[in-house]
C-alpha positions, 0 to 999 in steps of 0.5 A: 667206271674205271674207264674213259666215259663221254656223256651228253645231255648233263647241261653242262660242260667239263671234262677230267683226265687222269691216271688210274692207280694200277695201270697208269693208263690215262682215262677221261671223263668228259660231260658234253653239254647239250643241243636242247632249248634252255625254256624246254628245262624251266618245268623242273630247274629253276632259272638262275640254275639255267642261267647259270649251268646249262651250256649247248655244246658238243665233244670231238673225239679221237682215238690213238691207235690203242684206243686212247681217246683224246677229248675236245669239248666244243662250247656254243656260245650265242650260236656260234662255236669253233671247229678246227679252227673255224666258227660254225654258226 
């Protein structure tokens, strides 16, 4: 997009920064996660993709004052994540 993108419900959790080539403005790509049943997926991905790639998660994002996002991907892993330093259940 030639722009900084958050996306949710992928399944899977990454995230990728860089510098465009003209401005050298600091973009982000961040694929969320996702907050759905992993049994709710079986009708149409196969068990060991499940096992393997689907990760509950969310993002926290902030802004700099010129609109600079600044992405924080939170994984949950056994129903538990950290948050600012504290695990949620």
């Amino acid at each position: 997009t030639g722009m900084s993108v958050a996306i949710g419900h992928t399944h899977r959790q990454s995230m990728v920064i860089e510098h465009t080539l003209g401005t050298g403005e600091l973009i982000t790509g961040a694929m969320c996660g996702w907050l759905g049943s992993n049994e709710a997926m079986s009708e149409y991905v196969p068990q060991s993709k499940i096992q393997r790639f689907a990760i509950h998660g969310f993002a926290v994002a902030h802004l700099f004052p010129d609109g600079t996002p600044v992405i924080s991907l939170v994984p949950i892993i056994k129903g538990k994540c950290i948050l600012n330093g504290e695990i949620i259940k």
